[in-house]
C-alpha positions as semicolon CSV with decimal commas, in nm:
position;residue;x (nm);y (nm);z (nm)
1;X;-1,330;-0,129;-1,301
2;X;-1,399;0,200;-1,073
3;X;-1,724;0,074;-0,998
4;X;-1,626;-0,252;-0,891
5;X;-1,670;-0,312;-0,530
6;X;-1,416;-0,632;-0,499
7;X;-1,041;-0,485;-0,336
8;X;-0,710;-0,617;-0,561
9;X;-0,425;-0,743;-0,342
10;X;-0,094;-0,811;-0,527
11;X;0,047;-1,096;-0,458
12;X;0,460;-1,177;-0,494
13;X;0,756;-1,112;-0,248
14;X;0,971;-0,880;-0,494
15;X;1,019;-0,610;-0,273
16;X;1,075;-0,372;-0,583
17;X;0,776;-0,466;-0,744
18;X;0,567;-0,457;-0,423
19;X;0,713;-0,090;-0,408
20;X;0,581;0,013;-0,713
21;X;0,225;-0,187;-0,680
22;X;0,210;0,028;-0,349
23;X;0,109;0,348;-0,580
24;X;-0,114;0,143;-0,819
25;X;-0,479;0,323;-0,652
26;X;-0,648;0,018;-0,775
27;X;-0,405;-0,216;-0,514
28;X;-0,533;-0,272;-0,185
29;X;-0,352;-0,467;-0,022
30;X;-0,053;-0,739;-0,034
31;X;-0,014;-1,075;-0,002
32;X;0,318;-1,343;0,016
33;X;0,400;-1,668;0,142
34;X;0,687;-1,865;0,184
35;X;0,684;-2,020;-0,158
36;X;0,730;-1,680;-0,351
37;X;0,959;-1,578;-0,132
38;X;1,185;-1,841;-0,162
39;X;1,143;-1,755;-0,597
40;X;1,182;-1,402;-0,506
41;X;1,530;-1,512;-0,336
42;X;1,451;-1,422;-0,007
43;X;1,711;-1,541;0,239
44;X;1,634;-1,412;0,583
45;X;1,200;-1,409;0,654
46;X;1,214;-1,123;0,945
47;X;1,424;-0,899;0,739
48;X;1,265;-0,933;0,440
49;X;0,923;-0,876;0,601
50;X;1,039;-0,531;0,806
51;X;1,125;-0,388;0,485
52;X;0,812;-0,473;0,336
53;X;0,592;-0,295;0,625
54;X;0,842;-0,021;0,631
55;X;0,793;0,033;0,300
56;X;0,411;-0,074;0,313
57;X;0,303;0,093;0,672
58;X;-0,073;0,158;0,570
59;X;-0,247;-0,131;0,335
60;X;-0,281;-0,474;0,492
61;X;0,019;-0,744;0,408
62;X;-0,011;-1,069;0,503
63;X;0,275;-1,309;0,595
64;X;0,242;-1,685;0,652
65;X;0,369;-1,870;0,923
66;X;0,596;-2,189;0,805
67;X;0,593;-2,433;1,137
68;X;0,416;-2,725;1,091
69;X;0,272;-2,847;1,437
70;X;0,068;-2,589;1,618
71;X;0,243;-2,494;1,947
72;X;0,513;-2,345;1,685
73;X;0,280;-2,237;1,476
74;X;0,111;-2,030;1,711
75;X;0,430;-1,841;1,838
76;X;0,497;-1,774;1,469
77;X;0,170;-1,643;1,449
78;X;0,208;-1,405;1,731
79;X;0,512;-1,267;1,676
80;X;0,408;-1,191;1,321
81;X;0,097;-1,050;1,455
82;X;0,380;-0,788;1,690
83;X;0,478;-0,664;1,366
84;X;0,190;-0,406;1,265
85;X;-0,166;-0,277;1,300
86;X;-0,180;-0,371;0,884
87;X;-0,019;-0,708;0,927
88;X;-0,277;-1,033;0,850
89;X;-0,095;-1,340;0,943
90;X;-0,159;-1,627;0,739
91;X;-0,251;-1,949;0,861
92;X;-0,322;-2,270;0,671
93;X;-0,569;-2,476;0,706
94;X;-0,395;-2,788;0,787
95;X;-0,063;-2,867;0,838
96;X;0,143;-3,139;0,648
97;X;-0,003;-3,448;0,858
98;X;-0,335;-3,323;0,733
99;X;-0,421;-3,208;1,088
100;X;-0,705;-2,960;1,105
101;X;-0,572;-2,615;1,230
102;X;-0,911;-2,448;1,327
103;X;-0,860;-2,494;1,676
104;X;-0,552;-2,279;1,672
105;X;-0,752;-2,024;1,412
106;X;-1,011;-2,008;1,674
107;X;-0,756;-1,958;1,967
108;X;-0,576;-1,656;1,752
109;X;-0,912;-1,530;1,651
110;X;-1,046;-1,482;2,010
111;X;-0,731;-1,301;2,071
112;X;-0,796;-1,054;1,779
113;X;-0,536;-1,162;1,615
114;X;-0,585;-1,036;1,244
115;X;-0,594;-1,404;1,022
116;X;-0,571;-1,406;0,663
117;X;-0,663;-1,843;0,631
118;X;-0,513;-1,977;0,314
119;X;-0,524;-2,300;0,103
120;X;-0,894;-2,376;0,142
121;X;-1,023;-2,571;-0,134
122;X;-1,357;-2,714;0,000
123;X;-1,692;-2,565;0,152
124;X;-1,671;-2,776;0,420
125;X;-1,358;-2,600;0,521
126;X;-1,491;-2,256;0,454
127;X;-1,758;-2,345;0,716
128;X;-1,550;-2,486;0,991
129;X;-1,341;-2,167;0,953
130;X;-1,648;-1,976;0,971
131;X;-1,743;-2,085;1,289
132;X;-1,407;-2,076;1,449
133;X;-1,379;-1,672;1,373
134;X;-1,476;-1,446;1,653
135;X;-1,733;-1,189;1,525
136;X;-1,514;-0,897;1,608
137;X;-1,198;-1,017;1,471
138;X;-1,140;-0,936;1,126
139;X;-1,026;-1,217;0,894
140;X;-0,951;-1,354;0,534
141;X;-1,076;-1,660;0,398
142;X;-0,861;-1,756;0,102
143;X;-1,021;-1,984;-0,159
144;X;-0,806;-2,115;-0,378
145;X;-1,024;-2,132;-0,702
146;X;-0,814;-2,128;-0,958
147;X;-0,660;-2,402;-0,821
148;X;-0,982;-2,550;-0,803
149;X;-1,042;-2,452;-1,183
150;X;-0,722;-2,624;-1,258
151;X;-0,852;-3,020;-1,152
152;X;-1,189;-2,903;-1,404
153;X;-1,406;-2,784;-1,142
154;X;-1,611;-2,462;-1,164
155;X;-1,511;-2,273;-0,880
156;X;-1,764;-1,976;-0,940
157;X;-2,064;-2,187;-0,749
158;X;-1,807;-2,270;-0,483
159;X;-1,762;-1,952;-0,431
160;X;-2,096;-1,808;-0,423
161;X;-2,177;-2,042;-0,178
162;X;-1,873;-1,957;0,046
163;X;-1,989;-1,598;0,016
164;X;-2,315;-1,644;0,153
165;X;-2,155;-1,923;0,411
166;X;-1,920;-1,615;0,556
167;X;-2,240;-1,381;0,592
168;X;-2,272;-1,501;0,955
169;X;-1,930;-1,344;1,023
170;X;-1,966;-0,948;0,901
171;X;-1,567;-0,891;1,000
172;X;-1,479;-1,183;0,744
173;X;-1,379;-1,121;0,400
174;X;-1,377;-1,365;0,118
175;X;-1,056;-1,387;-0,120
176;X;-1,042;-1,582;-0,460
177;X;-0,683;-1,690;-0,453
178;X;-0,480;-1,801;-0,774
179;X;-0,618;-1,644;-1,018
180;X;-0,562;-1,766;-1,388
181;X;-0,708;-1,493;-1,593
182;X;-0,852;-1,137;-1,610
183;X;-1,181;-1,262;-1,578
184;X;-1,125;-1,398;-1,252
185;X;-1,170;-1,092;-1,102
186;X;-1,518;-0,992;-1,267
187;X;-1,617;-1,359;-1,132
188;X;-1,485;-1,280;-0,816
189;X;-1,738;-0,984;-0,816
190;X;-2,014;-1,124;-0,967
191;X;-2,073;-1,375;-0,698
192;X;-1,989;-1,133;-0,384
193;X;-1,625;-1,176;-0,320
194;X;-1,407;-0,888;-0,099
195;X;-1,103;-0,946;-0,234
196;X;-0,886;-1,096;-0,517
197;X;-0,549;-1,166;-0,475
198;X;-0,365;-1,103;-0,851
199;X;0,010;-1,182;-1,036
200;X;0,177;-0,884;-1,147
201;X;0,059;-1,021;-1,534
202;X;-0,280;-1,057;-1,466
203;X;-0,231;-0,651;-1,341
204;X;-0,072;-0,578;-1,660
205;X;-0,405;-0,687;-1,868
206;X;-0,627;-0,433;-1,709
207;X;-0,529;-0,187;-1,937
208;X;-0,733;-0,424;-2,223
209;X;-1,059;-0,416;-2,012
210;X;-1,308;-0,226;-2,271
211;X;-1,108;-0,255;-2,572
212;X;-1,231;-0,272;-2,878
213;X;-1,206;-0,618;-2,981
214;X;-1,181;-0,560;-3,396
215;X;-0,884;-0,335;-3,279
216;X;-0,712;-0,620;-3,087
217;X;-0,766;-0,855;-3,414
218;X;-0,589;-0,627;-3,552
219;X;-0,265;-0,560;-3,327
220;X;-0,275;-0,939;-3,311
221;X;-0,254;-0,957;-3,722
222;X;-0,009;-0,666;-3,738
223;X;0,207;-0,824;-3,442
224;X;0,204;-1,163;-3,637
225;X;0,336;-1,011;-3,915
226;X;0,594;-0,784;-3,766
227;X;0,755;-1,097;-3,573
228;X;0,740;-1,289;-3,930
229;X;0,882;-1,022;-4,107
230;X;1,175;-0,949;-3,818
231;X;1,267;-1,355;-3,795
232;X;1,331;-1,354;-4,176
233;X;1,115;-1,594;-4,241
234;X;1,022;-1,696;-4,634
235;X;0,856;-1,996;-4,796
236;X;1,027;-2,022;-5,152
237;X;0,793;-2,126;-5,453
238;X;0,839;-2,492;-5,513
């Protein structure tokens, strides 16, 4: 894993955990929208965001605005953008109507306004975004390709494509959003990714990366028969 090149965000909205993460070396940066939040139990947005940068002051975070038609959106987006040097604001790439949102990425781009654009799912998206981003502005592209995985697509060439798509755009960085496995994040490398947003369980396996496999048969034998053994379990001879 040191000599990866791809950057680990953690991505949730417990403020605890996001604590802790925050002395993990191997996490980057942060990540949240208004879905985990609302899981997390987050009541009041502002609040709950001050104490994250407070806490967080030197890693990027991104927050995501919630309006749904554009003029709102964009005052969202700025005052969210007031909030730090390390704050990314999230925009995505429609709203509900299905209304395409790069003309308000490019406005907020031109402004230097630091974008992290979420719930792309197609190339064609990841181009139009593309072009919208001023060259100087930095800016995350979030693919979702688990997601993508999920409907029994392959996101890896997607991905490799949106890679080299993003070249034109040096101050762009590609993220592979949702995750579903360990091995997400060595795809995510392998086909040029920056970052890789990942679940506080998927951060708990990379303590197995190396391991010995004939020595995780068997733990997975000796666990099977510990759990047998502590249920009581017993099949009497007929």
């Amino acid at each position: 894993m040191d000599q990866m090149k791809i950057k680990i965000f953690a991505d949730g909205a417990d403020l605890e955990s996001m604590k802790a993460l925050k002395q993990n070396p191997m996490v980057k940066g942060f990540t949240t929208n208004p879905t985990l939040m609302r899981k997390a139990g987050v009541t009041d947005y502002v609040a709950f965001a001050k104490e994250v940068l407070q806490a967080i002051p030197d890693a990027p975070v991104s927050f995501e605005v919630f309006a749904d038609d554009f003029p709102s959106m964009e005052a969202q987006a700025m005052e969210i953008n007031s909030w730090g040097d390390n704050v990314y604001v999230k925009i995505p790439i429609t709203n509900t109507k299905g209304e395409s949102a790069v003309p308000l990425i490019k406005k907020l781009s031109d402004q230097g306004v630091k974008l992290n654009i979420t719930a792309i799912f197609t190339l064609k998206q990841v181009r139009e975004v593309t072009d919208a981003l001023h060259v100087d502005s930095p800016a995350v592209v979030s693919v979702f390709a688990g997601r993508v995985a999920d409907t029994g697509l392959d996101p890896v060439p997607l991905m490799r494509d949106a890679a080299e798509i993003m070249k034109s755009k040096p101050k762009s960085e590609l993220l592979w959003a949702s995750p579903r496995e360990l091995l997400n994040i060595f795809h995510a490398e392998s086909v040029g990714c920056h970052i890789i947003t990942v679940t506080p369980d998927v951060l708990g396996k990379l303590k197995l990366v190396g391991k010995d496999l004939d020595e995780y048969s068997l733990e997975t034998v000796e666990m099977f028969f510990k759990d047998a053994t502590a249920a009581g379990f017993d099949i009497p001879a007929s």
